[in-house]
C-alpha positions as CSV (number, residue, x, y, z in Angstrom):
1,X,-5.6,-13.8,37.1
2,X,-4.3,-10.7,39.2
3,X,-3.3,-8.1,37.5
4,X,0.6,-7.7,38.1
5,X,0.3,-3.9,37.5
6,X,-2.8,-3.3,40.3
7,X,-2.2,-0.2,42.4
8,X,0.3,0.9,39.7
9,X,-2.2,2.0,37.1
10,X,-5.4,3.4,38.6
11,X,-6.4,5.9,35.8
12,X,-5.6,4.3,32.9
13,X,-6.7,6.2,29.6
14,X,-8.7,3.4,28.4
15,X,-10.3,0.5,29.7
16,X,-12.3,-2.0,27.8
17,X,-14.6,-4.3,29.2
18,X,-17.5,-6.4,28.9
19,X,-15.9,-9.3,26.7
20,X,-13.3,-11.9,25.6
21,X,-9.8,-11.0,24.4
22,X,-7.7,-13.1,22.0
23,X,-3.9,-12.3,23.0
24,X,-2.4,-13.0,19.6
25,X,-1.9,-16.8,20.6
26,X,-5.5,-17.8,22.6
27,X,-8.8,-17.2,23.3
28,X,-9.3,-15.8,26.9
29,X,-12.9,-14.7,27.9
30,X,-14.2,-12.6,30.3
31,X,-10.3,-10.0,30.6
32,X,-10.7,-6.4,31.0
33,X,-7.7,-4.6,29.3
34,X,-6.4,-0.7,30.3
35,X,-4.2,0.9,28.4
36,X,-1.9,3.6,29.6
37,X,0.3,6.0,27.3
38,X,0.1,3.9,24.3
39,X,1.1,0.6,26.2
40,X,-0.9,-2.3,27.3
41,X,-1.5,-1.5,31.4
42,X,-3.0,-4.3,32.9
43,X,-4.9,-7.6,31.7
44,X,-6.9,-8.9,34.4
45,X,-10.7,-10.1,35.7
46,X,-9.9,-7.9,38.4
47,X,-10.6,-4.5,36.8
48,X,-11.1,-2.6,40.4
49,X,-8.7,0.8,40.5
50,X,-8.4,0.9,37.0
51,X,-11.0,3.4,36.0
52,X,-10.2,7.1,36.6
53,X,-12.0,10.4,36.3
54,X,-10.5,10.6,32.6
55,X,-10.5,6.9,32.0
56,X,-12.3,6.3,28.6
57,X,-14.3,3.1,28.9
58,X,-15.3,0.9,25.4
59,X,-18.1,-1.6,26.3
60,X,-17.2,-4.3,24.1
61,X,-20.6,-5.7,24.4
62,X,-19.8,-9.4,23.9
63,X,-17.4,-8.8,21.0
64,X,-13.8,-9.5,20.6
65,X,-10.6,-7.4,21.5
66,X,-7.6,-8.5,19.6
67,X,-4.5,-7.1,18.3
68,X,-4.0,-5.3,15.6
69,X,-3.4,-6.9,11.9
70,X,-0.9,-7.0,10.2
71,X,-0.8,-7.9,6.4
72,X,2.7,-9.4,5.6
73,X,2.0,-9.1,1.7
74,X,0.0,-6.3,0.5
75,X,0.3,-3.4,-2.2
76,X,-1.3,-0.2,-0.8
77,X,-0.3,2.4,-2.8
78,X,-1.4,0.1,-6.2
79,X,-4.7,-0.5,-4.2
80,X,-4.8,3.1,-3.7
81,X,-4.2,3.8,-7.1
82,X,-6.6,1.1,-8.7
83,X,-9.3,2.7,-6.5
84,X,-9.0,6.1,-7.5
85,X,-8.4,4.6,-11.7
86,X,-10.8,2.2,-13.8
87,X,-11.4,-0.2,-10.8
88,X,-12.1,-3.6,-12.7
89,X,-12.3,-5.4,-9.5
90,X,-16.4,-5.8,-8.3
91,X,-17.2,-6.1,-11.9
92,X,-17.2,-10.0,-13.7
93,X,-17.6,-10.9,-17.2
94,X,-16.7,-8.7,-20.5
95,X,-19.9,-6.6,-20.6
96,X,-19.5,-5.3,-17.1
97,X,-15.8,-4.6,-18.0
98,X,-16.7,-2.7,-21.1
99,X,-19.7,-0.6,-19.2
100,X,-17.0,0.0,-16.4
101,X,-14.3,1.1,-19.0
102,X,-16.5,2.8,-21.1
103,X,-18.2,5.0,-17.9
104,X,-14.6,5.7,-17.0
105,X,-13.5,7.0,-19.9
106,X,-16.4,9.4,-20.1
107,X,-15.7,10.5,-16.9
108,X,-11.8,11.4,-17.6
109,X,-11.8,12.9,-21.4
110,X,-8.3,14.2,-20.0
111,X,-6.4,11.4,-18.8
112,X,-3.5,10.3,-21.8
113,X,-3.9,6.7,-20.8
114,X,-6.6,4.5,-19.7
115,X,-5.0,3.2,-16.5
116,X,-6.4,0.4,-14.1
117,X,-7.3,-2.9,-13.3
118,X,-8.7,-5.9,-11.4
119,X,-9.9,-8.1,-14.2
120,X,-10.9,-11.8,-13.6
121,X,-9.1,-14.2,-15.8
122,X,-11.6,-16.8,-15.8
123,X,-13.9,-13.9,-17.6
124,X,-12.3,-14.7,-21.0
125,X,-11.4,-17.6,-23.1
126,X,-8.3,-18.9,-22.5
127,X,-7.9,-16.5,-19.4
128,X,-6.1,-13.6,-22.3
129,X,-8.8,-10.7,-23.4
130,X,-9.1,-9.4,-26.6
131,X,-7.9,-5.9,-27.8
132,X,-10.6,-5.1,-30.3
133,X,-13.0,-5.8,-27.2
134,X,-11.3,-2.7,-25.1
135,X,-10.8,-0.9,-28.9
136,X,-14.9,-0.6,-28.7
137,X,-14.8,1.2,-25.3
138,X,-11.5,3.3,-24.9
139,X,-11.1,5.3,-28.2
140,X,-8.0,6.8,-29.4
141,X,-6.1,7.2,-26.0
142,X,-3.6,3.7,-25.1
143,X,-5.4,1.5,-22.5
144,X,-3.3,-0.5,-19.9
145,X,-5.4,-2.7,-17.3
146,X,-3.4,-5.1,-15.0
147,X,-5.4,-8.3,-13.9
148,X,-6.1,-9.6,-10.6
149,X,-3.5,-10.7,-10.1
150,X,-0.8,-8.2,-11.3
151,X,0.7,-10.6,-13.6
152,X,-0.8,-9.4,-17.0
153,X,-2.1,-6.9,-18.8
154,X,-5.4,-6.1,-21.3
155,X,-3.8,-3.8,-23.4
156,X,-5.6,-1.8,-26.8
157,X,-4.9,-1.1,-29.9
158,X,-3.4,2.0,-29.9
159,X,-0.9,0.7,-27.0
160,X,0.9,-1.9,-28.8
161,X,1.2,0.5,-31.5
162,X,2.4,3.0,-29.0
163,X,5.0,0.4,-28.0
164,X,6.3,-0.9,-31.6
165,X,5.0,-4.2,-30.4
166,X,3.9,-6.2,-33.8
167,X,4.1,-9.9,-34.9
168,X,8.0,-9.3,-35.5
169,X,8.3,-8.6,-31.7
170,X,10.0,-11.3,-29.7
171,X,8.5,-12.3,-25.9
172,X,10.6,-11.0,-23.3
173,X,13.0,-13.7,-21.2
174,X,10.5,-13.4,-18.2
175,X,7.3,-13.5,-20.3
176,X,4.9,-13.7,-22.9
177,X,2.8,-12.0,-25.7
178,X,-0.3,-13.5,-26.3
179,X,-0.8,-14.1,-30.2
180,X,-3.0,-15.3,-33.1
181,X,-1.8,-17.7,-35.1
182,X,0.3,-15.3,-37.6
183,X,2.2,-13.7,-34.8
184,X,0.0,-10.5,-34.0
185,X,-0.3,-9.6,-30.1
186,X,-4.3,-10.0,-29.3
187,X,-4.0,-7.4,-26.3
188,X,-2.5,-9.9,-23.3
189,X,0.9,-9.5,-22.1
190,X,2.0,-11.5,-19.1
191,X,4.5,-11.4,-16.6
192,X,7.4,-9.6,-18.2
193,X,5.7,-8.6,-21.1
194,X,3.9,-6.2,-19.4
195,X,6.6,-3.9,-18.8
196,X,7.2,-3.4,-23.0
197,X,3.8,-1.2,-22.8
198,X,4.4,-0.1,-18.9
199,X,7.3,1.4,-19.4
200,X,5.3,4.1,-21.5
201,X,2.9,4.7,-18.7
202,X,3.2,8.1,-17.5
203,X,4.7,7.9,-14.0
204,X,2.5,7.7,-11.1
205,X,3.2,11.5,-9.4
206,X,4.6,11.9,-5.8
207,X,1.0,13.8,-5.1
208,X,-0.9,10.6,-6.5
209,X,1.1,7.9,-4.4
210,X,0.8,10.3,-1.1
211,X,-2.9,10.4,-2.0
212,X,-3.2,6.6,-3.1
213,X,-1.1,5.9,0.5
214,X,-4.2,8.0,2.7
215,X,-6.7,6.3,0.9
216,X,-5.3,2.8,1.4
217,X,-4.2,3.5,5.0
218,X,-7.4,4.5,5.9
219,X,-9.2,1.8,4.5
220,X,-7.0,-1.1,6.1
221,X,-7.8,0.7,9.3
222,X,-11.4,0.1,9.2
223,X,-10.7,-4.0,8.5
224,X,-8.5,-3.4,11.8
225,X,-5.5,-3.5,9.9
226,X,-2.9,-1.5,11.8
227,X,0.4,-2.6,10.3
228,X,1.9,-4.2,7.4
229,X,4.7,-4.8,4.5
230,X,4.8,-3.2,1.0
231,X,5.8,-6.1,-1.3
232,X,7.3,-3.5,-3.6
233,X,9.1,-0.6,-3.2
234,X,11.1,0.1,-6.0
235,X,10.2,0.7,-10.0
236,X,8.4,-2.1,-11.4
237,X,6.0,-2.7,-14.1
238,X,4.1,0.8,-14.5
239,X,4.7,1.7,-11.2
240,X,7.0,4.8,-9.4
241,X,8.8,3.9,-6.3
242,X,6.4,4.6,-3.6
243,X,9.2,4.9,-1.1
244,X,8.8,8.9,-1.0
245,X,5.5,8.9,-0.7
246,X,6.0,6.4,2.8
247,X,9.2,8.8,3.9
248,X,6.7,11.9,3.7
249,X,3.8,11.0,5.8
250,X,5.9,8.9,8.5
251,X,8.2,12.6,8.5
252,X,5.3,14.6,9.1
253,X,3.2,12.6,11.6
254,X,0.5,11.0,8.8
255,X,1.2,7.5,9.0
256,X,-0.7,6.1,11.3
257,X,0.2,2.3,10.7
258,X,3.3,0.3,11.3
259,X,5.2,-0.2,8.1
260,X,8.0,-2.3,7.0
261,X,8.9,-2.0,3.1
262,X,10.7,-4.8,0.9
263,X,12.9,-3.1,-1.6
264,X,12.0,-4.8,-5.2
265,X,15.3,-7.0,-7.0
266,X,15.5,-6.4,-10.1
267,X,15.7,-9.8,-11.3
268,X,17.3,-8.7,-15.0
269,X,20.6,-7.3,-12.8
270,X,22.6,-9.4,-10.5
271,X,24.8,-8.8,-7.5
272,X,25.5,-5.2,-8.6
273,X,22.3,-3.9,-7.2
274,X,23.1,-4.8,-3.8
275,X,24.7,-1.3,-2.6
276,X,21.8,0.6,-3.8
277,X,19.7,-1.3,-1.9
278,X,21.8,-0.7,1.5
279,X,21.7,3.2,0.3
280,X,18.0,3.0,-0.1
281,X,17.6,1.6,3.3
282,X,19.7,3.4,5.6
283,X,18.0,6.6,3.9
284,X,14.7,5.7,5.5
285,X,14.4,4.9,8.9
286,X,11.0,6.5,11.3
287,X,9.6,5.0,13.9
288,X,6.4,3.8,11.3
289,X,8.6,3.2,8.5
290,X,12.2,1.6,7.3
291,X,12.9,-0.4,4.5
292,X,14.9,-3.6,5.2
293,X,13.5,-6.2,3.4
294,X,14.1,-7.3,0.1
295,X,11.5,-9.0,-2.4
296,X,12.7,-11.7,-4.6
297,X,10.1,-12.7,-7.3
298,X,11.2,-16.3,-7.8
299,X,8.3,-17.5,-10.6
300,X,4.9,-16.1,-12.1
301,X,1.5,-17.7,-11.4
302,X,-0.3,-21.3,-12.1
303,X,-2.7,-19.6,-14.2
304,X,-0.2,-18.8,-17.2
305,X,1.6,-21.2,-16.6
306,X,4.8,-19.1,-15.2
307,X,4.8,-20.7,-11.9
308,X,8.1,-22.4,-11.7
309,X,6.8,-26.5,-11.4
310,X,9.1,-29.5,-10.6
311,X,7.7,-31.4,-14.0
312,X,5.9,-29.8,-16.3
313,X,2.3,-28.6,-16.9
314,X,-0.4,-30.9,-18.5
315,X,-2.3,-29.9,-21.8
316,X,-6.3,-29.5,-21.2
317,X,-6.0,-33.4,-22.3
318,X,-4.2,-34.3,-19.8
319,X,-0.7,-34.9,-21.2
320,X,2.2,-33.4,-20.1
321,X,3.7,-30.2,-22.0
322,X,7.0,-29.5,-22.3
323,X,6.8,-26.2,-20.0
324,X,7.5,-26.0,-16.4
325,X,7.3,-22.7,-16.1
326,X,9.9,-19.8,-15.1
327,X,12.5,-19.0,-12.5
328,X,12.9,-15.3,-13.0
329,X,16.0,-15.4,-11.0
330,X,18.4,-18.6,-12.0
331,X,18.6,-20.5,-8.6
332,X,22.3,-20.9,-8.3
333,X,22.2,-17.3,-8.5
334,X,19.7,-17.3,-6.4
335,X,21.9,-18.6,-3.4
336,X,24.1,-15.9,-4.1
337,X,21.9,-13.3,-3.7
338,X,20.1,-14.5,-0.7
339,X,23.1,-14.9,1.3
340,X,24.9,-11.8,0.7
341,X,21.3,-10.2,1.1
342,X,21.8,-11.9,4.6
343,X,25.2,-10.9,5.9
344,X,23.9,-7.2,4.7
345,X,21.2,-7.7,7.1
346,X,18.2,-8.3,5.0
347,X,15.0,-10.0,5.7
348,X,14.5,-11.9,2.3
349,X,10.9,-12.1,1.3
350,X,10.7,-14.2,-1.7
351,X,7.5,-14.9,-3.8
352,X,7.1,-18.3,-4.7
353,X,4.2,-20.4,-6.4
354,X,5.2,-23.3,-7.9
355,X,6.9,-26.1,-6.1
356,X,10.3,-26.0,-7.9
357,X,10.1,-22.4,-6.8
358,X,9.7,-23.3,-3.6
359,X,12.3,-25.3,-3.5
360,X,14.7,-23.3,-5.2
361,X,14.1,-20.6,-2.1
362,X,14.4,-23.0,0.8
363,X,17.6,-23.7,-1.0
364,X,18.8,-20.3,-0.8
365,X,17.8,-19.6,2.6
366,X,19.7,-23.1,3.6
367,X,22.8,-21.5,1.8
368,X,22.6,-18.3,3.7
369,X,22.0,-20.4,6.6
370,X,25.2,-22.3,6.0
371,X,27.3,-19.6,5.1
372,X,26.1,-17.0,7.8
373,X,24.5,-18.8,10.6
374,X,21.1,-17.6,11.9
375,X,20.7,-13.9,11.9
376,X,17.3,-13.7,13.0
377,X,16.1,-11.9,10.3
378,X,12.9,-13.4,9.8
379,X,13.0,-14.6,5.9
380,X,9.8,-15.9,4.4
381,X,8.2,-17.1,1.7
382,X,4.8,-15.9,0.0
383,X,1.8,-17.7,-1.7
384,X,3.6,-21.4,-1.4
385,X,0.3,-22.9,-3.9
386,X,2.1,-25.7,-4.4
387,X,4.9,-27.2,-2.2
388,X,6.4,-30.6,-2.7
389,X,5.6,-32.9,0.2
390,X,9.1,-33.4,1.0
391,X,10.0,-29.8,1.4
392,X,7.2,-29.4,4.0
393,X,9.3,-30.0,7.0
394,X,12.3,-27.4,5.4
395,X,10.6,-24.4,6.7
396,X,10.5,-25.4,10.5
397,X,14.2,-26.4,10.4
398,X,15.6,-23.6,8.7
399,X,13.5,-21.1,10.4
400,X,11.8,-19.8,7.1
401,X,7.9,-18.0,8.0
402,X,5.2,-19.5,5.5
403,X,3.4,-16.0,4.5
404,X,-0.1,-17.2,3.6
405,X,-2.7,-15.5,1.6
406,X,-5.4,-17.5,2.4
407,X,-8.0,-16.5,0.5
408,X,-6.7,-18.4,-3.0
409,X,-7.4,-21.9,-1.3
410,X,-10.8,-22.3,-2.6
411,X,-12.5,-23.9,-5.6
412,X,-13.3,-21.0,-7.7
413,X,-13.5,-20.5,-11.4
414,X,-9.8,-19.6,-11.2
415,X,-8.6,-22.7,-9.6
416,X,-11.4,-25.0,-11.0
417,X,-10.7,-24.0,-15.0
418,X,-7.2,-22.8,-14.8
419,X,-5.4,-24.5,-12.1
420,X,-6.5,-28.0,-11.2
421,X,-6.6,-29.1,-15.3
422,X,-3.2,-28.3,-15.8
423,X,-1.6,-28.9,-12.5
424,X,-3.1,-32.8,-12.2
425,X,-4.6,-34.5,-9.4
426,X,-1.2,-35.4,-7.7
427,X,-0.2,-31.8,-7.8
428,X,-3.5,-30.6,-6.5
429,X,-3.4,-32.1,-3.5
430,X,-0.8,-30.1,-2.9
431,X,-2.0,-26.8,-2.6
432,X,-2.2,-23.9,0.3
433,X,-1.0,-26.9,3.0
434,X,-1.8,-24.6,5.6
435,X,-2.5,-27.5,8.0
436,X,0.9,-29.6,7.1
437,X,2.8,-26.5,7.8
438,X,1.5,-25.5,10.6
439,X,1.6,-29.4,12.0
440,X,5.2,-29.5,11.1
441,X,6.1,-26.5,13.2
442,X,6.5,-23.5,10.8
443,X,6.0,-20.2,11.9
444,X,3.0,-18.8,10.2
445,X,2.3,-15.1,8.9
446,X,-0.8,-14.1,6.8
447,X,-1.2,-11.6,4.6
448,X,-3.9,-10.3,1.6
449,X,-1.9,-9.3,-2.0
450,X,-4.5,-6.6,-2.5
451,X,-5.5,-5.5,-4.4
452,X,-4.9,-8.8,-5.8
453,X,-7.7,-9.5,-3.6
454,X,-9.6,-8.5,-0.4
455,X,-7.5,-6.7,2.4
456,X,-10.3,-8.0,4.5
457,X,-8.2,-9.9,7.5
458,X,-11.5,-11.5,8.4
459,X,-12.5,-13.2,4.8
460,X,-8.8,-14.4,4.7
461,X,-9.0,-16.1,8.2
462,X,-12.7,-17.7,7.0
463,X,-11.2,-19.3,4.4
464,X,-8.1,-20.2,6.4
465,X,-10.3,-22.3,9.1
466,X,-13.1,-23.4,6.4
467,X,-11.4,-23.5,3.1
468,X,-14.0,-22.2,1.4
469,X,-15.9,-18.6,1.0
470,X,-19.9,-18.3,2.7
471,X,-21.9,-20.3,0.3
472,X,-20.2,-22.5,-0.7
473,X,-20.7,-26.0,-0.5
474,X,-17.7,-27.9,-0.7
475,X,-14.3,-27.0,1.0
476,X,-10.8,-26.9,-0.6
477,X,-8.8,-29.7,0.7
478,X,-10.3,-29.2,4.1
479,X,-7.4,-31.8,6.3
480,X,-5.8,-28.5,5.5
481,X,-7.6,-25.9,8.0
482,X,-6.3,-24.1,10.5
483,X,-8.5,-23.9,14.1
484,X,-9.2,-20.6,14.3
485,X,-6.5,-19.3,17.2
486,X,-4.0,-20.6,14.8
487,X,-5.3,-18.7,11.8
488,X,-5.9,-15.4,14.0
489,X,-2.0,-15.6,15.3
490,X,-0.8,-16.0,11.7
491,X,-2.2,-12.6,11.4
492,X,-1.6,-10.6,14.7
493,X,1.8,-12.3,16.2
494,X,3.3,-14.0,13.5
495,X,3.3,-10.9,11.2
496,X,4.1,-8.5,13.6
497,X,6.8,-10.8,14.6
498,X,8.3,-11.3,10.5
499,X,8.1,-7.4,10.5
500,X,10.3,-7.2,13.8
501,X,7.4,-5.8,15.8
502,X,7.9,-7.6,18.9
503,X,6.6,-5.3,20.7
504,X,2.9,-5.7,19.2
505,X,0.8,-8.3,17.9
506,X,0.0,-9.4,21.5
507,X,-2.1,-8.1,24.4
508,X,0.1,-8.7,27.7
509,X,1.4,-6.2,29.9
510,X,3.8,-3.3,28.2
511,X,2.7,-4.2,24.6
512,X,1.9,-1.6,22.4
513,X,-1.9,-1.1,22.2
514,X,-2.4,-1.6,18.1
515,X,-5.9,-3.3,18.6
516,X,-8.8,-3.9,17.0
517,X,-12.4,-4.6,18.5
518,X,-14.6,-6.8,16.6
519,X,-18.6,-6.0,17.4
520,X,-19.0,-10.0,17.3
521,X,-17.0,-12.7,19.0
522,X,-15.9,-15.5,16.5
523,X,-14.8,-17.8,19.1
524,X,-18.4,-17.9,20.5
525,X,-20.1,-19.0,17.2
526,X,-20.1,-21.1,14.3
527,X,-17.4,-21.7,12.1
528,X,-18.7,-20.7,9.1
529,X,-20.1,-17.2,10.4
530,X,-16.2,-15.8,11.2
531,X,-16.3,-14.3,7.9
532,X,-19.6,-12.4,9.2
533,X,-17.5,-10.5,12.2
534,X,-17.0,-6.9,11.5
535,X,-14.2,-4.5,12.9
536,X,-15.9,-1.6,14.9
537,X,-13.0,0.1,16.8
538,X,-8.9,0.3,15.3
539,X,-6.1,1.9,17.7
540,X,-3.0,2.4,16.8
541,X,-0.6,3.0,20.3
542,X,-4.0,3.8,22.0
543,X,-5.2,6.1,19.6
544,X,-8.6,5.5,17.8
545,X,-7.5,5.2,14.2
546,X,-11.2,3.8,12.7
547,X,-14.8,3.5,14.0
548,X,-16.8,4.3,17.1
549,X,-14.5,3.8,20.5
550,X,-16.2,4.4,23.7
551,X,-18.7,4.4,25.7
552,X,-18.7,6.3,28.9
């Protein structure tokens, strides 16, 4: 290929060489890439002129230049926060939890509140942990410990006191208090339930989110992530709106990565919210940061049985219950809200588990669609576990992104002993159809949910070609896989294209140069070592952002 910029560009800043690239749609070994004032220069196996007296050279060494990631679903600022709290997360089982807790609490005889998370449900019987368990390790002070996966909370003693919350207190529309028999809470609240003790939580400071926000940044930079979108900006659960927090560091030069922000609905309010929304957007808009999407949460998750299902749940015998789980937002509302969202030019990024869910979104977006027309506003969907088999072929037509977090589709105890009982075999079969989407034409995006779990682009795109983790020995639904160039564009173009970012998530000739160099070169090797690759080199417009660049 000869390089349509040669003669142009002699002197490029950087140059790297010495192996493949993948241009956010295919594998192409054996390119040299320069970059020139932030910008991609020249892609060519021609590389003569390019190199200058200042020309900094990287030796990829046989690896893999690629561009940036970007994570279409992640939390940073709670990941930031969770890491500098009582980090739950590496530990598994209730004695690591208490020795975690209880080292914690040593360490911070100040704090007011015990504040954390990352707790496995599959750790405790019936997926709901026990106050008097957390009693024995926190002492007087109120404990408050989201799970996993952000929808519950192990709460203590001396919280639901804190709260008023007894065997007289009713659930919540949106969720549930766990209970003994005569009525009193054990210490789980899901889904909405969580925001009865949450509320109480002191608020996170402006100083802690700008802090949580460096932390998280620079830790997605060394997985090569250099862009992404917050799922929530806005109050929710025990959380501060970390909007601020972004407007500060993209005013004063500190945010390095590419950030789009979905303003949180508050499902318990209706159309009323809508201004406030357009108010809260137009007031933030940097070159690294604005705030035009909006996140719907449609339904909870399988595992409590809030995911909103078509027909209802089975008992662990195997007959059907009476409960199909929740729509937090009632779907002929729903339509409402997604098409004025529309006309006010908002992307709509809806979550969405269960397949009734599911539906109920494609069904707003088709409204929208019918009402508006197409406004190229990129709306997508996050999660999809379960999507009916006739609504497979919706997405493609209506030009709705699948936002895949692909990680989840593997057995594990989560799916093994609180999913796949309860869903049924039918319904199982089912889940995470990366493959069906992607055969049926949807545009695909990828993102993490951390710290719901690993922001680690690589593990997710493992899974997302093996359907399983390293180890394992038997993959999830495997006619499901994605080859791994489809994988790797789901999470270089197709999110940069759902956040707008057309001008990145490629390498080609005036991109922007947010890449990432991986010391290994998955293409070259098995399938079941991609998970192994590790990011040695982040840039964000050119600039080293992570890791060791160059070579000279």
């Amino acid at each position: 290929m000869r390089n349509p910029y040669h003669g142009e560009v002699a002197g490029v800043d950087t140059l790297f060489v010495n192996g493949s690239i993948f241009d956010g749609h295919r594998h192409r070994p054996g390119l040299t890439v320069g970059v020139r004032a932030g910008r991609i220069a020249a892609v060519t196996a021609d590389p003569a002129g390019l190199r200058g007296p200042n020309t900094e050279v990287v030796d990829l060494a046989g690896g893999l230049l690629l561009p940036g990631f970007v994570d279409a679903h992640i939390h940073p600022v709670q990941g930031g926060l969770e890491r500098a709290h009582c980090d739950l997360s590496p530990a598994h089982g209730l004695a690591a939890y208490q020795e975690t807790i209880a080292r914690y609490v040593a360490s911070h005889p100040d704090v007011p509140w015990i504040l954390g998370g990352g707790w496995h449900q599959p750790d405790f019987p019936g997926a709901a942990p026990r106050k008097a368990d957390l009693d024995a390790v926190t002492g007087a002070r109120p404990a408050f410990l989201v799970n996993a996966d952000h929808h519950g909370a192990w709460v203590n003693t001396r919280a639901l006191q804190y709260a008023g919350i007894d065997a007289t207190t009713p659930d919540p529309p949106d969720g549930r208090i766990e209970r003994a028999l005569d009525g009193t809470p054990t210490g789980t609240l899901h889904e909405g339930a969580m925001n009865l003790v949450g509320r109480l939580v002191p608020p996170t400071t402006h100083d802690e989110q700008v802090a949580a926000l460096l932390d998280a940044q620079a830790y997605l930079h060394s997985l090569g992530v250099t862009g992404w979108q917050d799922a929530i900006l806005g109050e929710y659960a025990n959380l501060s709106d970390a909007t601020p927090a972004y407007a500060e560091l993209a005013r004063d030069g500190r945010l390095t990565a590419r950030v789009v922000g979905a303003l949180w609905w508050q499902r318990d309010r209706g159309a009323e919210q809508l201004q406030e929304l357009i108010e809260r957007r137009d007031a933030v808009k940097f070159p690294r940061f604005r705030a035009d999407s909006v996140k719907i949460m449609q339904d909870g998750v399988a595992e409590n049985f809030t995911a909103g299902m078509l027909e209802p749940y089975f008992d662990g015998c195997g007959c059907r219950t009476a409960n199909a789980g929740l729509s937090f937002v009632d779907p002929v509302a729903l339509r409402s809200h997604v098409t004025q969202l529309d006309a006010a030019g908002f992307q709509v990024h809806v979550h969405a588990i269960g397949d009734r869910a599911v539906r109920e979104a494609l069904d707003a977006f088709e409204a929208a669609l019918t009402e508006n027309g197409d406004s190229d506003l990129r709306h997508h969907i996050a999660h999809l576990q379960v999507i009916h088999p006739d609504d497979i072929g919706r997405f493609a037509r209506l030009g709705v992104a699948a936002n895949l977090q692909a990680l989840w589709a593997v057995y594990e105890p989560q799916m093994t002993e609180l999913t796949i009982p309860f869903l049924g075999p039918e319904r199982t079969s089912w889940q995470y159809p990366f493959g069906d989407l992607a055969r049926s034409g949807t545009r695909l995006a990828a993102g993490s949910d951390w710290p719901v779990s690993s922001p680690d682009p690589l593990a997710a795109i493992h899974v997302a070609v093996n359907r399983r983790v390293p180890g394992d020995p038997e993959a999830f639904l495997p006619e499901q896989a994605l080859d791994l160039s489809t994988a790797l564009a789901a999470y270089t173009s197709g999110s940069a294209w759902l956040n707008h970012a057309d001008d990145t998530g490629r390498i080609e000739g005036g991109a922007l140069a947010d890449l990432v160099v991986l010391e290994r070169d998955p293409f070259t090797g098995p399938a079941d070592e991609i998970g192994a690759a590790r990011v040695r080199a982040t840039y964000v417009e050119g600039e080293c952002v992570f890791g060791d660049h160059s070579t000279r």
